[in-house]
ZAPA-501170 format. One record per residue (C-alpha): residue in one letter; z, x, y; residue number from 0. Coordinates in steps of 0.02 Angstrom, whole numbers. Example, Ala and Ser with C-alpha at 12.3 -4.5 7.8 and 13.67 -1.06 7.14 Angstrom:
+----+--------+--------+--------+-----+
| aa |      z |      x |      y |   i |
+----+--------+--------+--------+-----+
|  A |    390 |    615 |   -225 |   0 |
|  S |    357 |    684 |    -53 |   1 |
+----+--------+--------+--------+-----+
end
This chain:
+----+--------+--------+--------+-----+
| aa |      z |      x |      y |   i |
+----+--------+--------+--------+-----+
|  X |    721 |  11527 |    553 |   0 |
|  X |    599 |  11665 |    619 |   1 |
|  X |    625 |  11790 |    487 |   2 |
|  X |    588 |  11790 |    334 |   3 |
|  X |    669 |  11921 |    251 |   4 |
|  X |    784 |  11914 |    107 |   5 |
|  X |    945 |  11941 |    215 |   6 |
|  X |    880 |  11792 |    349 |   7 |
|  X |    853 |  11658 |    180 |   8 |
|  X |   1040 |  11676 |    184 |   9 |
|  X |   1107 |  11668 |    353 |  10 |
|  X |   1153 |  11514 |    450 |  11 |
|  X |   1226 |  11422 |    306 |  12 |
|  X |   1315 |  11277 |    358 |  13 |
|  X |   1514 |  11262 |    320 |  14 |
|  X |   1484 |  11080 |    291 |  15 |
|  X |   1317 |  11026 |    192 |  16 |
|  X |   1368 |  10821 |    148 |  17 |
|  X |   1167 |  10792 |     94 |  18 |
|  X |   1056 |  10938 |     34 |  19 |
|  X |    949 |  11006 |    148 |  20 |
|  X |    775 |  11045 |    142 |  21 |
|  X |    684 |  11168 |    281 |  22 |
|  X |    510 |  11225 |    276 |  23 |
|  X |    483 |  11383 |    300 |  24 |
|  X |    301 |  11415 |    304 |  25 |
|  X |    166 |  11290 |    266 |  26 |
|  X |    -11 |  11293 |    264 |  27 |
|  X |   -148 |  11152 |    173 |  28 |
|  X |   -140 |  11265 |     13 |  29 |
|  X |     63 |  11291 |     -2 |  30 |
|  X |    240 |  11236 |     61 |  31 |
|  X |    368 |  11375 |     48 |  32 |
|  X |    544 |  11287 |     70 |  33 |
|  X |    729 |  11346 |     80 |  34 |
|  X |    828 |  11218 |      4 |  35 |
|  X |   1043 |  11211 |     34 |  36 |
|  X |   1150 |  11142 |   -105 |  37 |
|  X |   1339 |  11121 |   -137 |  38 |
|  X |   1392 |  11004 |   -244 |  39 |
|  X |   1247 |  10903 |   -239 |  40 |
|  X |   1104 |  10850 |   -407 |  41 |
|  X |    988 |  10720 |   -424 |  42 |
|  X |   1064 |  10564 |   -451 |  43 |
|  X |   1084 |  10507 |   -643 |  44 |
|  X |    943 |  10431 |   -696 |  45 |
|  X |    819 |  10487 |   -578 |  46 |
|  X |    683 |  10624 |   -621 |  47 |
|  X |    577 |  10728 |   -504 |  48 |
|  X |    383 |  10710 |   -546 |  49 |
|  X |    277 |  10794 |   -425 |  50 |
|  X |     72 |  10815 |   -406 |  51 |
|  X |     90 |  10994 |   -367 |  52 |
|  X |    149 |  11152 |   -468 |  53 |
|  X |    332 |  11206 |   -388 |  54 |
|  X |    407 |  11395 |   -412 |  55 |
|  X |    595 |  11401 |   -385 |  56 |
|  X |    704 |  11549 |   -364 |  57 |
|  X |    907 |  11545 |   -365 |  58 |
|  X |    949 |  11660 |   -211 |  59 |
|  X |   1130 |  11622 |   -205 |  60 |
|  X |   1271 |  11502 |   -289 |  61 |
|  X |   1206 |  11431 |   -456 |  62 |
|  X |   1153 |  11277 |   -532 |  63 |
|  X |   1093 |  11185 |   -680 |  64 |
|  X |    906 |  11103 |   -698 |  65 |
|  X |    872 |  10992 |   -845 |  66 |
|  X |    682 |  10992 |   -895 |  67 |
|  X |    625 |  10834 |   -982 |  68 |
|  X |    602 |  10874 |  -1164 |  69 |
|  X |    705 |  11027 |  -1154 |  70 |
|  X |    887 |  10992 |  -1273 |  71 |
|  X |    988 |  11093 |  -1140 |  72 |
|  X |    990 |  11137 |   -969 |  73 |
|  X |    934 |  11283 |   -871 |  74 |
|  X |   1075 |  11382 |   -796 |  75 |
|  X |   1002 |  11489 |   -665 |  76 |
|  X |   1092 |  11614 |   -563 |  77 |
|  X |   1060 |  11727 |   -423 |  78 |
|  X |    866 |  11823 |   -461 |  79 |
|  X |    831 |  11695 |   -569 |  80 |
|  X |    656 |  11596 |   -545 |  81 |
|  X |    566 |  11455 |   -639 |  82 |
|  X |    404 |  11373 |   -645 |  83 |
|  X |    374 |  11177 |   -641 |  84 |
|  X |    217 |  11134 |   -673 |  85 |
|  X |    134 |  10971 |   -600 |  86 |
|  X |    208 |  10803 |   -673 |  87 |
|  X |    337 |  10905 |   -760 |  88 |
|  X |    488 |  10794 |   -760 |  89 |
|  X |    639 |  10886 |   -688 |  90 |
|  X |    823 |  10849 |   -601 |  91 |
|  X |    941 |  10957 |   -533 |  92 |
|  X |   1112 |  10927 |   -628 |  93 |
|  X |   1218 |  11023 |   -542 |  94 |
|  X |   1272 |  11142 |   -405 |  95 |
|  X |   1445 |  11215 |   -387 |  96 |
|  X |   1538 |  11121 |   -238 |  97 |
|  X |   1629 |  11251 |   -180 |  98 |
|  X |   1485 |  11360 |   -111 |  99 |
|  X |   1315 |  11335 |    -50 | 100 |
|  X |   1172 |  11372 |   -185 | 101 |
|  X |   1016 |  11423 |    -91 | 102 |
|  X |    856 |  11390 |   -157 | 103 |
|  X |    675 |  11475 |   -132 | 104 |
|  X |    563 |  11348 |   -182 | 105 |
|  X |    352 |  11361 |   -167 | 106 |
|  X |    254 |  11207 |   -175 | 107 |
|  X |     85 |  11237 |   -235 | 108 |
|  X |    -78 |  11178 |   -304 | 109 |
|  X |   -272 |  11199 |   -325 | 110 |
|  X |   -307 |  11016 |   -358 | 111 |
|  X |   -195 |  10894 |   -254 | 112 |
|  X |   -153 |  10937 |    -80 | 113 |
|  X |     25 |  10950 |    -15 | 114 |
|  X |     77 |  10826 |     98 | 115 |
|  X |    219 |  10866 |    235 | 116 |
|  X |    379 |  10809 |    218 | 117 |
+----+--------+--------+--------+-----+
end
């Protein structure tokens, strides 16, 4: 991906996505800006994210459901909408739609702990 603009975030979607994907777009030693393809696909029961670095996540396309820990529901997010996960904020992904991709904008960040490359 070369581009960056909003209309290039959503081209070259697969037809058939069996794992979630995760591309970097852009990285430097201060950020990690990522486009992330879902359909069908959350974190597996059980399992939480808990990261050492701040993440911002917009929905671009498709929709999906993020539970927060200590949050009674979860977050339905939709196309424009964005969220903020702060560092060691426990967080899953529990649900996409699987009949269409979801794309994700997601920025990695922090001013204490590094990011590593994935």
């Amino acid at each position: 991906m070369s581009r960056l603009s909003p209309a290039a975030l959503l081209e070259g979607l697969p037809s058939h996505l069996p794992e979630e994907r995760f591309e970097t777009l852009l990285e430097t030693p201060a950020f990690r800006l990522e486009r992330i393809l879902s359909k069908g696909h959350a974190t597996p029961p059980g399992e939480w994210y808990d990261q050492a670095w701040d993440e911002w996540v917009m929905l671009l396309q498709g929709e999906a459901k993020l539970a927060v820990e200590g949050r009674d529901e979860a977050i339905a997010l939709k196309p424009g909408d964005a969220f903020r996960l702060p560092a060691h904020c426990r967080h899953r992904v529990e649900w996409t739609p699987p009949d269409r991709i979801t794309v994700w904008l997601a920025l990695h960040f922090s001013s204490e702990t590094p990011i590593q490359p994935t």
